[in-house]
PyMOL Python script that loads the backbone (N, CA, C, O; Angstrom):
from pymol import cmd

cmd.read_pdbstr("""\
ATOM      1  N   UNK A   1      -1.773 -23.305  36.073  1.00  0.00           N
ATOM      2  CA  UNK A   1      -0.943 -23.069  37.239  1.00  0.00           C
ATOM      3  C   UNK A   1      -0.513 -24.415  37.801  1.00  0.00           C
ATOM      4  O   UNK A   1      -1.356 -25.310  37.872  1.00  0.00           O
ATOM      5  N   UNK A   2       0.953 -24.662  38.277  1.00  0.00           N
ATOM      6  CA  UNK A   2       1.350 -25.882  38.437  1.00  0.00           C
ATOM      7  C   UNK A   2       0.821 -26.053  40.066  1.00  0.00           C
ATOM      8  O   UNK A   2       0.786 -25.198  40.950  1.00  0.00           O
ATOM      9  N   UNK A   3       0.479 -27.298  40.100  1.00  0.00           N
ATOM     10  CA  UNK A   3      -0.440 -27.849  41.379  1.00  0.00           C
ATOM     11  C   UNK A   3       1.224 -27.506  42.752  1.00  0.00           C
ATOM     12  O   UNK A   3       2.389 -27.833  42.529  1.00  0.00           O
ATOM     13  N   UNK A   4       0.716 -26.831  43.964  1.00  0.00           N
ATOM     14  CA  UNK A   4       2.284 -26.353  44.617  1.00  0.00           C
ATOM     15  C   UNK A   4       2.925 -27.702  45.266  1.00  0.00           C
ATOM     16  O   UNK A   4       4.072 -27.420  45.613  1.00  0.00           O
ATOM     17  N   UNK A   5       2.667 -28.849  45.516  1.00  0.00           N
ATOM     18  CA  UNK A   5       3.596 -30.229  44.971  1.00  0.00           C
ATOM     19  C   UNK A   5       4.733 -29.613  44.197  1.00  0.00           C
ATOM     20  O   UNK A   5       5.734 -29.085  44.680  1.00  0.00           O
ATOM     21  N   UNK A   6       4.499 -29.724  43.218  1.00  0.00           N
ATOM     22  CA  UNK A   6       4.615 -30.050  41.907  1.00  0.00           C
ATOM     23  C   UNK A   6       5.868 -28.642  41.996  1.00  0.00           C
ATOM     24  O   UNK A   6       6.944 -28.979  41.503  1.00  0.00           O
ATOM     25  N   UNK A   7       5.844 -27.416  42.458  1.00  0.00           N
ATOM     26  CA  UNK A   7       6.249 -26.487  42.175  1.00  0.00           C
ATOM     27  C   UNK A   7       7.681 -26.402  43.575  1.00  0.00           C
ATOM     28  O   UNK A   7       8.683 -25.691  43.497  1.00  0.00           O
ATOM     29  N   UNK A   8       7.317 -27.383  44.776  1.00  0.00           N
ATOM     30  CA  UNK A   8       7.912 -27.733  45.716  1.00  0.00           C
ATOM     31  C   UNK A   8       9.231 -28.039  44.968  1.00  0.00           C
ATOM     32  O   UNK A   8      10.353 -27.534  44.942  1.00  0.00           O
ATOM     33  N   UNK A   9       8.692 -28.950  44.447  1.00  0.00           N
ATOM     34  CA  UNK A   9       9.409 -30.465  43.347  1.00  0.00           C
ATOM     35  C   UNK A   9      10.619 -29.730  42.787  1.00  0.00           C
ATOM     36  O   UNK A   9      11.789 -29.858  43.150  1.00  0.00           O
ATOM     37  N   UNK A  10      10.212 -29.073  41.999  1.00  0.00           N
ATOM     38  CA  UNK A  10      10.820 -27.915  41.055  1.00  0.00           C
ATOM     39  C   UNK A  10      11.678 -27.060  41.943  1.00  0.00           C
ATOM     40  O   UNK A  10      12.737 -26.832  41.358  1.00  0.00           O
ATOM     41  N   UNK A  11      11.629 -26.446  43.236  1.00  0.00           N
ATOM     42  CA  UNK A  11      12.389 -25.504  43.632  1.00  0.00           C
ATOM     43  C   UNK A  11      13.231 -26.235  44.448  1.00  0.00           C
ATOM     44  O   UNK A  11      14.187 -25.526  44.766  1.00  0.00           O
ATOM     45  N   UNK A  12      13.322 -27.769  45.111  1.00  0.00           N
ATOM     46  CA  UNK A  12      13.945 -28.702  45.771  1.00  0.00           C
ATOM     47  C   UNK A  12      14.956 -28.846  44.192  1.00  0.00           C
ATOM     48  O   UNK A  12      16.115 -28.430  44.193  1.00  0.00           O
ATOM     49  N   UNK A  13      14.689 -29.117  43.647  1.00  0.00           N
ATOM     50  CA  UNK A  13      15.466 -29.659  42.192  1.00  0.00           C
ATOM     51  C   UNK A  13      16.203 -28.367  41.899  1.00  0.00           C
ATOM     52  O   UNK A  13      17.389 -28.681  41.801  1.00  0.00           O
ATOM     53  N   UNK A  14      16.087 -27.293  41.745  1.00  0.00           N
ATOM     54  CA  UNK A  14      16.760 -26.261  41.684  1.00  0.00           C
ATOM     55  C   UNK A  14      17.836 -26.166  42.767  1.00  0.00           C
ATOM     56  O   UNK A  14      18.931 -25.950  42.247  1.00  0.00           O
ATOM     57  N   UNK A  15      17.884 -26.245  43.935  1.00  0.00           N
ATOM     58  CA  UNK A  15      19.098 -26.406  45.115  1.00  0.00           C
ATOM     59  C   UNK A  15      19.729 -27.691  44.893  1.00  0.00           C
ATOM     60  O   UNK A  15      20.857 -27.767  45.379  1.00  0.00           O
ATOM     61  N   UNK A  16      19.351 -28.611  44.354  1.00  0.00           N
ATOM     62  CA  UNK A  16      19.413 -30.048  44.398  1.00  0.00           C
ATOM     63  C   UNK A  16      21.016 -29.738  43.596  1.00  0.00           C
ATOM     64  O   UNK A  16      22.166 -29.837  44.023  1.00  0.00           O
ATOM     65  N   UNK A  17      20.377 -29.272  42.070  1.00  0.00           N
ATOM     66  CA  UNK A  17      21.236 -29.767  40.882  1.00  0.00           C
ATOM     67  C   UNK A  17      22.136 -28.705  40.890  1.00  0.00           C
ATOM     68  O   UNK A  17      23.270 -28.817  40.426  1.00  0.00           O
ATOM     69  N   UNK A  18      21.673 -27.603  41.426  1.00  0.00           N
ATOM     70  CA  UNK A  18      23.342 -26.400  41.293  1.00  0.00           C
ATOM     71  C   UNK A  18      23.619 -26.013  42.523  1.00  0.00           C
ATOM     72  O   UNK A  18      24.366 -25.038  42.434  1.00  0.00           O
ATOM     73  N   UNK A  19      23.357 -26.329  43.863  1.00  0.00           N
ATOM     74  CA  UNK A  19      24.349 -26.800  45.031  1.00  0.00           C
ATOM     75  C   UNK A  19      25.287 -27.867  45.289  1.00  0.00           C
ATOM     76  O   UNK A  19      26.470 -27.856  45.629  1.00  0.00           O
ATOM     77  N   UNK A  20      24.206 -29.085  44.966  1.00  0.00           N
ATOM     78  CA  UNK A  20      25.071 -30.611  45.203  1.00  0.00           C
ATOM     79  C   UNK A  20      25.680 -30.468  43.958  1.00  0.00           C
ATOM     80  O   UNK A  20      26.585 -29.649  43.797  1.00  0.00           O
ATOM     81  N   UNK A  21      25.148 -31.401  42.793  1.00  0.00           N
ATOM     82  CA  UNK A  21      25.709 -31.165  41.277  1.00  0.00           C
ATOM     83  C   UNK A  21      26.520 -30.563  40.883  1.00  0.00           C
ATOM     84  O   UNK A  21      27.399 -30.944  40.111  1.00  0.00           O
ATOM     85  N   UNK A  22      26.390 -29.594  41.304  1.00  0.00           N
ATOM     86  CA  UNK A  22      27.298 -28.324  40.381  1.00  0.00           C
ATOM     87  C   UNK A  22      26.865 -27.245  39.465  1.00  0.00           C
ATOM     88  O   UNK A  22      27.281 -26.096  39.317  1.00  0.00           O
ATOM     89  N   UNK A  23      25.934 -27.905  38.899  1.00  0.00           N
ATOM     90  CA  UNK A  23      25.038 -27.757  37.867  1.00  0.00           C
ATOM     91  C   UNK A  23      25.287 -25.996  37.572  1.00  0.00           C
ATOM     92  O   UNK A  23      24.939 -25.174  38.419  1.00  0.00           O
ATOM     93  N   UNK A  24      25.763 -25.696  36.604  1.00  0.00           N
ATOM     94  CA  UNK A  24      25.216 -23.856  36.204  1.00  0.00           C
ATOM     95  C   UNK A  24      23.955 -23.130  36.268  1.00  0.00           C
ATOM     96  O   UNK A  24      22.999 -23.901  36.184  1.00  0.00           O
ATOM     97  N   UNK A  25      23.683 -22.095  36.371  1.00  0.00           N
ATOM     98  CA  UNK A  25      21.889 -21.901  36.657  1.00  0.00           C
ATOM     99  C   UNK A  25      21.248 -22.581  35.004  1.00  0.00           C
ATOM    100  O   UNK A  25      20.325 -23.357  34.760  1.00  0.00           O
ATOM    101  N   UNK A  26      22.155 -21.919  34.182  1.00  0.00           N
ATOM    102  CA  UNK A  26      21.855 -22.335  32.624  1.00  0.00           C
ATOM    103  C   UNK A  26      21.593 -23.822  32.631  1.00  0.00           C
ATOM    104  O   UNK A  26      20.490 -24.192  32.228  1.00  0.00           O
ATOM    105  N   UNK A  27      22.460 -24.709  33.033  1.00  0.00           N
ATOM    106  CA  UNK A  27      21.941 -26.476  33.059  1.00  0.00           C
ATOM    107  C   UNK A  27      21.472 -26.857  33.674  1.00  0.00           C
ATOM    108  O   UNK A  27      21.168 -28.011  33.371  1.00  0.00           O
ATOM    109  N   UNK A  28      20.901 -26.328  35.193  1.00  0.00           N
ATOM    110  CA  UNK A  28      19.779 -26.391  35.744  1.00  0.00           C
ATOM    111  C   UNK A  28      18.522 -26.171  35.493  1.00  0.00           C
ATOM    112  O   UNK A  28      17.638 -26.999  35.712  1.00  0.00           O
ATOM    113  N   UNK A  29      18.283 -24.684  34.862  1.00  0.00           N
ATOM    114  CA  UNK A  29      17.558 -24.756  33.930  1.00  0.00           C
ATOM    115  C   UNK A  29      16.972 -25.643  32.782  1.00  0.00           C
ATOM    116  O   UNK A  29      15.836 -26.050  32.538  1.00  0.00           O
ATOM    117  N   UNK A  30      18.055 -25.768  32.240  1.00  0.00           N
ATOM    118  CA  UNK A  30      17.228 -26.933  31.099  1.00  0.00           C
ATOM    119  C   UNK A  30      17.015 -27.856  31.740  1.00  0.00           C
ATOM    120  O   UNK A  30      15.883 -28.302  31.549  1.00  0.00           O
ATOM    121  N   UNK A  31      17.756 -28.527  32.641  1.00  0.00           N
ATOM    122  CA  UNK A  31      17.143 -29.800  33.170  1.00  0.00           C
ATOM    123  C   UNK A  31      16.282 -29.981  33.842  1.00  0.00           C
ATOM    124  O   UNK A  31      16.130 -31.164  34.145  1.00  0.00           O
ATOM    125  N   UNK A  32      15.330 -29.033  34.401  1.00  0.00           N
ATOM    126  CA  UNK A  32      13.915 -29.109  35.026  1.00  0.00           C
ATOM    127  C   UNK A  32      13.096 -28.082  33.805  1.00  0.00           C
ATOM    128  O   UNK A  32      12.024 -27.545  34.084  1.00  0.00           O
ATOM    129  N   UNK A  33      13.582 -27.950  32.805  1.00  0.00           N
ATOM    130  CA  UNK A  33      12.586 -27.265  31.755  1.00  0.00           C
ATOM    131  C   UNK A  33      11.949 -26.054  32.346  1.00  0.00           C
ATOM    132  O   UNK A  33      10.728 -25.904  32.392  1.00  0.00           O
ATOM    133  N   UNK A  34      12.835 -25.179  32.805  1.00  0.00           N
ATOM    134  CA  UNK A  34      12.228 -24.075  33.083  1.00  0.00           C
ATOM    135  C   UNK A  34      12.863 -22.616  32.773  1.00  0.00           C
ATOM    136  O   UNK A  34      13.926 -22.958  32.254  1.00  0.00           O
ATOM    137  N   UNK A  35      12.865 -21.662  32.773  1.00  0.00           N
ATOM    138  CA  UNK A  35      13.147 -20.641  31.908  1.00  0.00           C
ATOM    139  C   UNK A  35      14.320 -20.100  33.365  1.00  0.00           C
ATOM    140  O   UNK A  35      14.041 -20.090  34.564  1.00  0.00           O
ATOM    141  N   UNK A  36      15.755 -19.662  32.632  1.00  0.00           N
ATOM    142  CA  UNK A  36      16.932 -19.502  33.544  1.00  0.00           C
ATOM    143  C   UNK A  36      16.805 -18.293  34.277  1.00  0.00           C
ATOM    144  O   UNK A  36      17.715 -17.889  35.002  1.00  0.00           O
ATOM    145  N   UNK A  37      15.510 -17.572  34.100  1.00  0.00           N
ATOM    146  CA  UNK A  37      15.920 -16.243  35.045  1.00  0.00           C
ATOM    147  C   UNK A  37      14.826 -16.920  36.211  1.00  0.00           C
ATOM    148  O   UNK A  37      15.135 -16.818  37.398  1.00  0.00           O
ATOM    149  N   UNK A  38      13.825 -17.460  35.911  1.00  0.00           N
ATOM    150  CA  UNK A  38      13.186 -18.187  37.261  1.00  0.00           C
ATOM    151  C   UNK A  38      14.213 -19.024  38.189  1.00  0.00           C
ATOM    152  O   UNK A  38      14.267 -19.086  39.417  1.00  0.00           O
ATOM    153  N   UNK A  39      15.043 -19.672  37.162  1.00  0.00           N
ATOM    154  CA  UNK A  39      16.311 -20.409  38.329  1.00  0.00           C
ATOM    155  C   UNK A  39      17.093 -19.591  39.113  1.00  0.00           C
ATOM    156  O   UNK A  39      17.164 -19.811  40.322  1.00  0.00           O
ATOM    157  N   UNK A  40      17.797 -18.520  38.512  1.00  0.00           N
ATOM    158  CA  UNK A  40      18.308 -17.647  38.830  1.00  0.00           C
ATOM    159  C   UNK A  40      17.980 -16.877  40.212  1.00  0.00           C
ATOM    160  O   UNK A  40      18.704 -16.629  41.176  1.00  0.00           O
ATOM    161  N   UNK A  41      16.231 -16.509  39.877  1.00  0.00           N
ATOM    162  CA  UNK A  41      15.856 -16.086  40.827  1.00  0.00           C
ATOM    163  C   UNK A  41      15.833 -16.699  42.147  1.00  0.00           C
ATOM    164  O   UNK A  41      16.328 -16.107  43.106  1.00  0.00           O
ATOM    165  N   UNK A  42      15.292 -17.844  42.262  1.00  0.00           N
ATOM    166  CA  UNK A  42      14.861 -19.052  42.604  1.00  0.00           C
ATOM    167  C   UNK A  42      16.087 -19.158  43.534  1.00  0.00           C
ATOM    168  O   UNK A  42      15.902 -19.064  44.747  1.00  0.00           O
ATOM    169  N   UNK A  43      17.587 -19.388  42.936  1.00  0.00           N
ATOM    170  CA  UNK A  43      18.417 -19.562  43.529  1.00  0.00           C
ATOM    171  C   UNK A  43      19.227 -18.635  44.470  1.00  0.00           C
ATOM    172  O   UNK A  43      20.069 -18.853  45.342  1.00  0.00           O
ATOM    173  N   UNK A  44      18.506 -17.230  43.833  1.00  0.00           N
ATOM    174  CA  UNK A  44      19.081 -16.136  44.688  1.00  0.00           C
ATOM    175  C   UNK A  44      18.233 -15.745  45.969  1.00  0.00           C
ATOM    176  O   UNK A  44      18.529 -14.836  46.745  1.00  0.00           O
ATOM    177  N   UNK A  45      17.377 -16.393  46.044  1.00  0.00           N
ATOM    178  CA  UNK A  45      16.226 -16.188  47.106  1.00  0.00           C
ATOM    179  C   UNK A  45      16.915 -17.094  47.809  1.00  0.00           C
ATOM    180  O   UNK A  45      17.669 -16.699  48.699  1.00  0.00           O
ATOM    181  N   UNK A  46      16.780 -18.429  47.539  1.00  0.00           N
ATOM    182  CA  UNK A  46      17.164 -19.580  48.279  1.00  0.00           C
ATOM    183  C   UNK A  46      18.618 -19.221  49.292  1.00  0.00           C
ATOM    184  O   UNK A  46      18.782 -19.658  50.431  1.00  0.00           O
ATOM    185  N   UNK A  47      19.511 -18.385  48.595  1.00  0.00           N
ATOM    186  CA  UNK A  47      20.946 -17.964  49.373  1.00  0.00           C
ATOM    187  C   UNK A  47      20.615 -16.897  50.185  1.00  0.00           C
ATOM    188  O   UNK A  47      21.031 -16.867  51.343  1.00  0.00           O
ATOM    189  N   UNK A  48      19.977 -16.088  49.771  1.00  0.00           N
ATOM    190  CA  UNK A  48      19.590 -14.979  51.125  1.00  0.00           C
ATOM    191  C   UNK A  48      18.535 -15.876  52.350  1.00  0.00           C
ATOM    192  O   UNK A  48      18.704 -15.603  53.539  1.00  0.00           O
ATOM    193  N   UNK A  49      17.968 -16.439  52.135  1.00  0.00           N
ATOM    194  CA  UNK A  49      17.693 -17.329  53.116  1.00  0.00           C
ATOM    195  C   UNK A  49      18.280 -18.418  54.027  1.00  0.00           C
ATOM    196  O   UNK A  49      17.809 -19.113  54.927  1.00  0.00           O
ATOM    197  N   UNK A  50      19.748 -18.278  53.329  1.00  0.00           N
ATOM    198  CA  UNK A  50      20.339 -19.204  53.531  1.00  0.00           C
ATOM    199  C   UNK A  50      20.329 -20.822  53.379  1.00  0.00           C
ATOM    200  O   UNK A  50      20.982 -21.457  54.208  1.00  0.00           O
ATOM    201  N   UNK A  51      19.799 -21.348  52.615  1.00  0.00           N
ATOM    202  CA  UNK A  51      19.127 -22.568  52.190  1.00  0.00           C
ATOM    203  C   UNK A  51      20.333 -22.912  51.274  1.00  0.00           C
ATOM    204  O   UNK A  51      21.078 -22.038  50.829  1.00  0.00           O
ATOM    205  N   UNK A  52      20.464 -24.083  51.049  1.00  0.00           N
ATOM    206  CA  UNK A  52      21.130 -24.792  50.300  1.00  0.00           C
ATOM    207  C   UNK A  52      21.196 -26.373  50.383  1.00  0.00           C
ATOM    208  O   UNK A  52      20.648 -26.701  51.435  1.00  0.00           O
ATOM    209  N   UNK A  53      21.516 -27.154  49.896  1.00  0.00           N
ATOM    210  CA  UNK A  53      21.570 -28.487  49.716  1.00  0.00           C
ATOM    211  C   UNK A  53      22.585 -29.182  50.018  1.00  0.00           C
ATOM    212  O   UNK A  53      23.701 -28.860  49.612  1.00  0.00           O
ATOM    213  N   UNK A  54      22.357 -30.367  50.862  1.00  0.00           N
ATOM    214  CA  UNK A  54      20.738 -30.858  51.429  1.00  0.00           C
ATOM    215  C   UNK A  54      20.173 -30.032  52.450  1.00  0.00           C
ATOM    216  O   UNK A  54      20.700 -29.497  53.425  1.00  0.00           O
ATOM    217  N   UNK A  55      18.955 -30.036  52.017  1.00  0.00           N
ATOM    218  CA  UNK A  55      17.727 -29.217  53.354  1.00  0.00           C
ATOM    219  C   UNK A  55      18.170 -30.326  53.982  1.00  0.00           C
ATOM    220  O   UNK A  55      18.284 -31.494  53.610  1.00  0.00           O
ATOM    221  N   UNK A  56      18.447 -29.660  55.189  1.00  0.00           N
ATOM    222  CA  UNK A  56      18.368 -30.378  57.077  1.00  0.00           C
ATOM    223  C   UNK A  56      16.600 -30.406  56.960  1.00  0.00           C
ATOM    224  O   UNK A  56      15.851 -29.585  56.431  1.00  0.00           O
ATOM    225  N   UNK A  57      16.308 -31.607  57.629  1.00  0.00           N
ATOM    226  CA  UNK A  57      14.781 -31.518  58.341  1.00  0.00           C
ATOM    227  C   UNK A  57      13.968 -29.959  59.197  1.00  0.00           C
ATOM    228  O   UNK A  57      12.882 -29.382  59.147  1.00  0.00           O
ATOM    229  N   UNK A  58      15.172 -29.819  59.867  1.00  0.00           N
ATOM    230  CA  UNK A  58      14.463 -28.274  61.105  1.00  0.00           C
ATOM    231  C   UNK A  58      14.827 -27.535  59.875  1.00  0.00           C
ATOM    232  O   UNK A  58      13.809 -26.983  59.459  1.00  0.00           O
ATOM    233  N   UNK A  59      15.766 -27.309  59.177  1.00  0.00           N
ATOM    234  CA  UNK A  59      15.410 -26.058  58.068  1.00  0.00           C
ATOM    235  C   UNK A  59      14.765 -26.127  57.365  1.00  0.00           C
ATOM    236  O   UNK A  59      14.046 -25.131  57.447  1.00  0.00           O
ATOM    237  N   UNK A  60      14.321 -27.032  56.189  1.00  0.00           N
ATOM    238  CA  UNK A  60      12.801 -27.072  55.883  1.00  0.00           C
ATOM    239  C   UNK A  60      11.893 -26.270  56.287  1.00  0.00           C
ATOM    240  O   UNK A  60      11.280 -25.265  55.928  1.00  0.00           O
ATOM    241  N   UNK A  61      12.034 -27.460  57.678  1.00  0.00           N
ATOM    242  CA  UNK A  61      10.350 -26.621  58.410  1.00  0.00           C
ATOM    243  C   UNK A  61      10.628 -25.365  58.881  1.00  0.00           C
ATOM    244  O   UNK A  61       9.718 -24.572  59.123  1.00  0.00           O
ATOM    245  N   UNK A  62      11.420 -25.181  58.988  1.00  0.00           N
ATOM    246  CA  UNK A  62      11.533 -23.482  59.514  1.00  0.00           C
ATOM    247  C   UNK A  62      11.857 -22.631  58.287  1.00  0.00           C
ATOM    248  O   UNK A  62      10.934 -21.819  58.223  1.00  0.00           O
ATOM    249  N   UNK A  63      12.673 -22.420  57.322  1.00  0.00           N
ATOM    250  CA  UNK A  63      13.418 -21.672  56.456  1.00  0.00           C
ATOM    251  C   UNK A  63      12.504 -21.612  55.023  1.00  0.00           C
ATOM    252  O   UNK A  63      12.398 -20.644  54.270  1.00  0.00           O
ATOM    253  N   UNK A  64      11.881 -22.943  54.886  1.00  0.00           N
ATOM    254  CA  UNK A  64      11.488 -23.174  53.510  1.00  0.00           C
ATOM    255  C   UNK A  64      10.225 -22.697  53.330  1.00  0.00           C
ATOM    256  O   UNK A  64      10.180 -21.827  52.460  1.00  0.00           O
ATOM    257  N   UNK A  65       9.041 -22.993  53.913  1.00  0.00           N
ATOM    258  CA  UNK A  65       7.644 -22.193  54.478  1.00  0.00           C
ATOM    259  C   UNK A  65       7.936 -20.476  54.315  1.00  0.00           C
ATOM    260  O   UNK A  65       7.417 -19.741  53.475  1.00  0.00           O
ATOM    261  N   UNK A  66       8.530 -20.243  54.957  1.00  0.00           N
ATOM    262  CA  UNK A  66       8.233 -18.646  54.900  1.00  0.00           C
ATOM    263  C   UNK A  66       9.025 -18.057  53.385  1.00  0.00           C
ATOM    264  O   UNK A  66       8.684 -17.072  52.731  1.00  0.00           O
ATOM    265  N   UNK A  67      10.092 -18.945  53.119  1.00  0.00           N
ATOM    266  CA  UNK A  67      11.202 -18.865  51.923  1.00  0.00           C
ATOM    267  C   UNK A  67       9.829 -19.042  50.444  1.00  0.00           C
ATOM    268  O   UNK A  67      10.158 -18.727  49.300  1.00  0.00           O
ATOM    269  N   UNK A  68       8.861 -19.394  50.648  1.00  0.00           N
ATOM    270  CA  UNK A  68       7.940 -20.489  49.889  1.00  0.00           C
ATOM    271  C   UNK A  68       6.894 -18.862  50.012  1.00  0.00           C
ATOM    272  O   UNK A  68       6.427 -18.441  48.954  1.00  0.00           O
ATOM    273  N   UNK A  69       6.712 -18.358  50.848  1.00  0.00           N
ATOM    274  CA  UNK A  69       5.485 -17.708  51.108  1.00  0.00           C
ATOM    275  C   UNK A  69       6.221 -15.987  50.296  1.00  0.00           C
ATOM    276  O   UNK A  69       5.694 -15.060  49.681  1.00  0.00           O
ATOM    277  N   UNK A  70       7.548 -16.274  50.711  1.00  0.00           N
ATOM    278  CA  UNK A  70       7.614 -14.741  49.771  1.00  0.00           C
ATOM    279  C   UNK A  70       7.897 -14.646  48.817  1.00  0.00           C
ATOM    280  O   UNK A  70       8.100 -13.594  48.211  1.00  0.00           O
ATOM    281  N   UNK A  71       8.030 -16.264  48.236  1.00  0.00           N
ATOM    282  CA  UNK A  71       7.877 -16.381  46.598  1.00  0.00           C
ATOM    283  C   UNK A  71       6.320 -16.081  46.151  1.00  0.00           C
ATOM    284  O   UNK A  71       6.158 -15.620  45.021  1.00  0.00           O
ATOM    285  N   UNK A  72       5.593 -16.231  46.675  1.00  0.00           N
ATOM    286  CA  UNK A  72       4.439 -16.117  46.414  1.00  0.00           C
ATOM    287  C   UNK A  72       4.256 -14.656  46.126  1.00  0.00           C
ATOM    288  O   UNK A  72       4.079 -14.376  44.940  1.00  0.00           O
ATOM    289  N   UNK A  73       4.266 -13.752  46.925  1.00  0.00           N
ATOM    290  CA  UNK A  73       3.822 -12.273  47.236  1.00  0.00           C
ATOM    291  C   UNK A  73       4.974 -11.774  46.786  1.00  0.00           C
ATOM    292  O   UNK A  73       5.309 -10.874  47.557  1.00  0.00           O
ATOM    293  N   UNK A  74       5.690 -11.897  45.991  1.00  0.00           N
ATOM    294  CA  UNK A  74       6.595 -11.597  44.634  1.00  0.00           C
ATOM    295  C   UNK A  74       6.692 -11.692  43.623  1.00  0.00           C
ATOM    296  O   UNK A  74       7.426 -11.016  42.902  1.00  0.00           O
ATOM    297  N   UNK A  75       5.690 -12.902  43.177  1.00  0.00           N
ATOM    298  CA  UNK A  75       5.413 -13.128  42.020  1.00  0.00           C
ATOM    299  C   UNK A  75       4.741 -12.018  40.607  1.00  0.00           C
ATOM    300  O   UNK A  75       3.841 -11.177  40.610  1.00  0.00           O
ATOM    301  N   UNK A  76       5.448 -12.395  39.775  1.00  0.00           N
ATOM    302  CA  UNK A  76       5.029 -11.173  38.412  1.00  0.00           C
ATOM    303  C   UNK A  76       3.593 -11.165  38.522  1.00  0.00           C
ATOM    304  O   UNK A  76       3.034 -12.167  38.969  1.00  0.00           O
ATOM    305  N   UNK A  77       2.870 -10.069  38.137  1.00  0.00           N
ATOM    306  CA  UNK A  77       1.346 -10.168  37.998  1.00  0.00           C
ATOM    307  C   UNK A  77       1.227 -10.727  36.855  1.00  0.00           C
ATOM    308  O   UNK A  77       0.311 -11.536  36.995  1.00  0.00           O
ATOM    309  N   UNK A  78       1.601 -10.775  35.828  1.00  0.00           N
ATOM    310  CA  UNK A  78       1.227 -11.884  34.605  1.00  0.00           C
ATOM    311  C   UNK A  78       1.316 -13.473  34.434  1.00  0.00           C
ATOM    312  O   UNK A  78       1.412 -14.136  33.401  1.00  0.00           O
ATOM    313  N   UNK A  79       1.254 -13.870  35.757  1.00  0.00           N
ATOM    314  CA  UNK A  79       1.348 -14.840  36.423  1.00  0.00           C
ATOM    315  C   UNK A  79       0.210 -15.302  37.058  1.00  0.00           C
ATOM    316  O   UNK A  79      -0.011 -16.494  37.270  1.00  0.00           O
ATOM    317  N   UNK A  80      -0.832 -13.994  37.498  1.00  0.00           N
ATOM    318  CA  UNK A  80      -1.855 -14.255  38.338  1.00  0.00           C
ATOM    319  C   UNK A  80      -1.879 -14.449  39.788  1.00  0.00           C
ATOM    320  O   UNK A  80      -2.775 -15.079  40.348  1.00  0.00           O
ATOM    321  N   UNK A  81      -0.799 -13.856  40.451  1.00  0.00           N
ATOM    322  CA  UNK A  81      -0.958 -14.278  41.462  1.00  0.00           C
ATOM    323  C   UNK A  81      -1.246 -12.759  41.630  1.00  0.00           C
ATOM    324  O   UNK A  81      -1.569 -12.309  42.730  1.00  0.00           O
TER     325      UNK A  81
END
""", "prot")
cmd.dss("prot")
cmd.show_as("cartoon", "prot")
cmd.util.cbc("prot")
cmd.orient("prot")
């Protein structure tokens, strides 16, 4: 299980490269090495929350925490969570 740093890292890089960038979910994907329906997802959560890139400081702390917590309690059970 990736240390949640690490998984921060990864979902900042996901808004990063196909908000700012441009990036497709598909070349976002490869470029953080991760499988395109997690980006996908990832990115469709992030827009109903309204999040996008650059995180403002107060959205962070307000938007990203709870945005962060219902990734959690969504997660596939073959995952372990």
């Amino acid at each position: 299980m990736p240390r949640p740093h690490s998984t921060m890292r990864k979902n900042r890089g996901v808004l990063r490269l196909h908000y700012s960038e441009g990036l497709s979910l598909r070349q976002t994907a490869s470029s953080l090495s991760m499988p395109f329906t997690t980006v996908a997802d990832l990115a469709k959560r992030a827009k109903a929350a309204g999040l996008s890139w650059p995180l403002e400081d107060e959205a962070r702390r307000l938007k990203a925490p709870a945005w962060l917590e219902e990734l959690r309690q969504h997660q596939p059970e073959f995952l372990g969570h």
